[in-house]
N, C-alpha and C positions, 0 to 999 in steps of 0.2 A: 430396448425400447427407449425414446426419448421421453422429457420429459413432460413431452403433449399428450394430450386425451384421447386414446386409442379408443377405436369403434369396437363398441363387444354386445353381447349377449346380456337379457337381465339374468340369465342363469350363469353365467362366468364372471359376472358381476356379482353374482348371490355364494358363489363360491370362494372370489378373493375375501368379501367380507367374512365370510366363516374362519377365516385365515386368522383376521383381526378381530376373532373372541366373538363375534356377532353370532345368533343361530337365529335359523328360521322357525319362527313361530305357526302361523300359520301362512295359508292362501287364498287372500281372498275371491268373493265371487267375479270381482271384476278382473280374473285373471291379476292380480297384484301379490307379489310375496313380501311379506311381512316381516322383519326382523327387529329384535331386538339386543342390546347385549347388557349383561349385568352391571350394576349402577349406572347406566343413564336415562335419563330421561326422553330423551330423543326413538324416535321408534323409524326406521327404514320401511318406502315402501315402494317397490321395483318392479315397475313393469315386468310381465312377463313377455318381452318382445324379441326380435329377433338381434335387432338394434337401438342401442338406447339413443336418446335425444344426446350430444353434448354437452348440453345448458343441464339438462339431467341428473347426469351424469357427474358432473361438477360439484350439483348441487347434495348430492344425497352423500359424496367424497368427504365434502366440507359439515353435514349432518354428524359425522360419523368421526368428526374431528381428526382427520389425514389429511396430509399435503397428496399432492397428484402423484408427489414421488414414491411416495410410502405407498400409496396403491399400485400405481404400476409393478412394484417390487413384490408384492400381493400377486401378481397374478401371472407371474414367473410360474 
């Protein structure tokens, strides 16, 4: 993979970040999955769609304190 922002899933999304210490807490009703990971403050919350937005995608990357690179290598 390069080091651009590959089109995925919020559930292979929800799975790289499990990679990087995150778990899912719960899911909300508005179809959103919820994560958190131990000592931050920051809480993930990921569509449950088929395709994430880009700008999304980015954003919740950069929540979670990863470069694109370290996520792309996540979900190897």
């Amino acid at each position: 993979m390069t080091s651009g922002l590959p089109v995925i899933s919020g559930k292979k999304a929800v799975k790289a970040f499990e990679k990087a210490g995150w778990r899912l807490v719960r899911i909300g009703s508005n179809r959103h999955m919820i994560m958190k990971k131990k000592g931050m403050i920051t809480t993930l919350s990921i569509p449950d769609h088929k395709e994430l937005d880009r700008g999304l995608l980015r954003s919740l990357i950069r929540d979670a304190y990863l470069s694109i690179e370290e996520f792309n290598k996540l979900l190897e």
